[in-house]
N, C-alpha and C positions, 0 to 999 in steps of 0.2 A: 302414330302415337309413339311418344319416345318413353319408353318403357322402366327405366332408370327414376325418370321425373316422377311420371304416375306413381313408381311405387315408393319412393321419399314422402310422395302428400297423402297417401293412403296410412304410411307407419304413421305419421305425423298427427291423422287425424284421429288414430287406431290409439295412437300414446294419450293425447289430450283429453279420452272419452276412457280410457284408463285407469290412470294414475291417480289420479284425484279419487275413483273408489275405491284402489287397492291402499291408498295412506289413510285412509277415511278413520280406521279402526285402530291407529298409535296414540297414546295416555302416556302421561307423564304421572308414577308417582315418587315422592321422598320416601328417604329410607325410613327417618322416624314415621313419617304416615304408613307405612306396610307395617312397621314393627306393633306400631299402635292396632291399626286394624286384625294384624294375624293371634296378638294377645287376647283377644277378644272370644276364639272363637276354640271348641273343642273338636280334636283330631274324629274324622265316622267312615266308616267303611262305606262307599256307593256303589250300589248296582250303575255299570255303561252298559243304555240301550244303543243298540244295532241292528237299526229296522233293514238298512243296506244287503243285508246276508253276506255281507263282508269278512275274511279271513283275515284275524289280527292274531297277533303272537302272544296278545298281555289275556289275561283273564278277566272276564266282566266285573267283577268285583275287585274293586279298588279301594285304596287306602289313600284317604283324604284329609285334607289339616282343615275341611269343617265347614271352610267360607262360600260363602255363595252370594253375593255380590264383595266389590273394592269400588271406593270409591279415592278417583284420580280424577288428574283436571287435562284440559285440551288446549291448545292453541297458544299462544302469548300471553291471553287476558287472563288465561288460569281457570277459564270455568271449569266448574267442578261438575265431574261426570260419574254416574251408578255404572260400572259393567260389572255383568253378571257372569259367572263364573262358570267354565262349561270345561271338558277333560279336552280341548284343545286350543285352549289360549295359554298363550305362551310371556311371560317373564322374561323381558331382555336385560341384564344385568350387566353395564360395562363399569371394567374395572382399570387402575391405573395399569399394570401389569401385562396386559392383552389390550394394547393399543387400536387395532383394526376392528376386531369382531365381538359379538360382545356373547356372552354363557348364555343359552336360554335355558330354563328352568318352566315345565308344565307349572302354572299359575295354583292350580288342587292341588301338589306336592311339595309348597313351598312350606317351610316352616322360619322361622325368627329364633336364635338363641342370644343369649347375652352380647358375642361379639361375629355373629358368620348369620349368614342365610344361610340353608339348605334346601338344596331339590331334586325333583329327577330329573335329568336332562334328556332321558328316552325313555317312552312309554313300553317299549316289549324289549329294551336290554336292562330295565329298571338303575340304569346309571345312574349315582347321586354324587353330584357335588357343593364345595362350602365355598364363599367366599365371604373374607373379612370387613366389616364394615365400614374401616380405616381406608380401603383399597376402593369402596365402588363410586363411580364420576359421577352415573345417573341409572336411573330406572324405569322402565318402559313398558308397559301395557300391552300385547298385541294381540289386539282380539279380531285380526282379519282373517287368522286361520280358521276357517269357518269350517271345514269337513265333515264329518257326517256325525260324528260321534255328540250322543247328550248321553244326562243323567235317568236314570228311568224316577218316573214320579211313584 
């Protein structure tokens, strides 16, 4: 058994049975469609359930700009997709400025003003940052961080 081969068709098969569910969960929205939809909605404190017994550094009650679903589109053809909004999907924001990587922004901490987004970009350093509207390329959805954390009902 030549060991090197096996394990090239093993990663090969290991990526192909992958990759396809870990992209499964990126949304495409515009800036005017976020600004539209976050006008919409009043800022509410939520209880995060943690059935896990999990050590986090933020406190269960959080401060939220309201929303609980976005609706953004997928693929080429554009359909239009509900994701529902959970304290661990994440807002990917590229801007002209930061060519490689783009700001995530917790999706509950986003807010819309005249000319900047704001959000947290970490949940237990509470870091917020703005970027300008002039500056962002596109905007990105990513609801495959699926982790443990919901809202309690």
């Amino acid at each position: 058994m030549n060991f090197p081969r096996h394990f090239s068709r093993v990663a090969a098969v290991v990526s192909i049975l992958i990759l396809p569910a870990s992209c499964a969960s990126i949304y495409d929205i515009t800036t005017e469609s976020l600004r539209e939809q976050l006008s919409k909605v009043t800022p509410v404190t939520r209880t995060v359930k943690n059935d896990q017994g999990l050590i986090y550094a933020y406190s269960k009650e959080r401060a939220t700009n309201g929303l609980d679903s976005l609706i953004c589109t997928k693929g080429k053809k554009m359909v239009p997709v509900t994701v529902h909004v959970s304290p661990n999907i994440v807002l990917e924001v590229r801007d002209t400025a930061k060519k490689s990587t783009p700001t995530e922004f917790y999706l509950d901490s986003v807010f819309c003003t005249d000319s900047t987004i704001t959000g947290s970009t970490s949940q237990i350093l509470k870091l917020k940052k703005s970027i300008r509207y002039g500056t962002i390329r596109n905007i990105r959805v990513n609801a495959s961080h699926k982790g443990d954390l919901e809202y309690a009902k």
